[in-house]
matplotlib code that plots the C-alpha trace (Angstrom):
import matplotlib.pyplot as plt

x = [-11.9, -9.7, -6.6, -6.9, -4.4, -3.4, -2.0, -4.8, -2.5, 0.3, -0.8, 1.6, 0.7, 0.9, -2.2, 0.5, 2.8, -0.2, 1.0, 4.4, 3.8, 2.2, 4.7, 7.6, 5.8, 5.0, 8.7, 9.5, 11.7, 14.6, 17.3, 19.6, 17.9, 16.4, 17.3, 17.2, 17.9, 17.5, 17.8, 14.8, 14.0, 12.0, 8.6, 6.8, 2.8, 0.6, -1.4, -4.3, -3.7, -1.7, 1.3, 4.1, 4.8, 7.9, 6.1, 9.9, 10.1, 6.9, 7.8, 10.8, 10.1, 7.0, 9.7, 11.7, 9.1, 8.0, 11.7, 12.4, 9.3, 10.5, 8.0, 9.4, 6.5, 4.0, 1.5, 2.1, 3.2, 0.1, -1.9, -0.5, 0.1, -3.9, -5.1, -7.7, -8.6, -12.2, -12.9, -12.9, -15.0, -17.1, -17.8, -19.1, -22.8, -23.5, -26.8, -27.3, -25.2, -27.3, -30.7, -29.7, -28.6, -31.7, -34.1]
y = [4.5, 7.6, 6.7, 7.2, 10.0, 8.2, 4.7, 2.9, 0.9, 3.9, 7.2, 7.5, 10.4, 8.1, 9.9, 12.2, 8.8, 7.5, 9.2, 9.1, 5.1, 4.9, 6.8, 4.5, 1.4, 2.5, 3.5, 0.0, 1.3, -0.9, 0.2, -2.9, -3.5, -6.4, -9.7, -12.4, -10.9, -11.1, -14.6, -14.8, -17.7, -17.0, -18.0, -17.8, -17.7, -16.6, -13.2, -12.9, -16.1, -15.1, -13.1, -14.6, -12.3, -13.3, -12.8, -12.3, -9.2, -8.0, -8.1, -6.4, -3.7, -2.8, -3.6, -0.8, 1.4, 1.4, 1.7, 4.8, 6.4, 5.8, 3.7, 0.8, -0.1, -3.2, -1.7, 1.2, -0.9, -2.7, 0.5, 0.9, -2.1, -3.4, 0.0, -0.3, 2.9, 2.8, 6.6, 6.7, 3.8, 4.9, 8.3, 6.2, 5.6, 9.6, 9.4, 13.3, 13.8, 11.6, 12.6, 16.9, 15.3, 13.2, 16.2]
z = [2.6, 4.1, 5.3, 9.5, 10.5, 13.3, 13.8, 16.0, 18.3, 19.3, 18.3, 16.0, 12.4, 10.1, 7.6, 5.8, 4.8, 2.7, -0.8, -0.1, 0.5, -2.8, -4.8, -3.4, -4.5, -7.9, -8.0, -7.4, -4.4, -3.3, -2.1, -1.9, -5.8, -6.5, -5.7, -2.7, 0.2, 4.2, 4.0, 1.6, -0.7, -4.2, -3.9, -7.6, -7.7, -10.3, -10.6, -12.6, -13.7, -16.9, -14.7, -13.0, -9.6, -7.0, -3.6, -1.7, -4.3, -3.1, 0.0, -0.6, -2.4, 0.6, 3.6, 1.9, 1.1, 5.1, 6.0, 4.0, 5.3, 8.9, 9.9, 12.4, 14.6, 13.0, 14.1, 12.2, 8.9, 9.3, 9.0, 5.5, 4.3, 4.8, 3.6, 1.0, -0.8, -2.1, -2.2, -6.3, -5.9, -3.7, -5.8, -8.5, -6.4, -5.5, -6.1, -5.4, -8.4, -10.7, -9.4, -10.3, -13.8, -14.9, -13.2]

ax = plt.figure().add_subplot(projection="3d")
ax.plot(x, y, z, "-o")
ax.set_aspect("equal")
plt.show()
């Protein structure tokens, strides 16, 4: 839904980071580029089953976004990272909005 403006296990504002977080991964963000690193191996799955996706990528390219926005505490990455926005979803059923247009 909204993304809570607090983190729920330390307190820490964590609402304004939500944008930021999304910009960064659409950016593909890395900042040691891409590649194996930290000791990673490759793991290849498929996505949508037509796409090949490398999961230690993924990972990357989220541990750096959370780095770069300064946020160090799991509890805090785990507010972002499990996050789903279903807002523009959710506008799709306002029945107020279809009742005024078919009255």
């Amino acid at each position: 839904m909204i993304i809570p403006v607090r983190c729920f296990t330390c307190g820490k504002v964590i609402g304004n980071k939500w944008d930021l977080y999304l910009d960064l991964l659409q950016a593909d963000y890395t900042e040691g580029g891409s590649g194996k690193q930290r000791g990673e191996e490759r793991h290849w799955g498929l996505m949508a089953a037509t796409e090949m996706v490398c999961y230690a990528d993924l990972s990357m390219r989220t541990w750096d976004a959370l780095d770069a926005l300064g946020l160090v505490r799991y509890c805090c990455r785990r507010m972002l990272m499990t996050h789903v926005d279903l807002i523009e979803k959710l506008l799709n059923y306002n029945t107020l909005e279809k009742t005024e247009t078919a009255g």
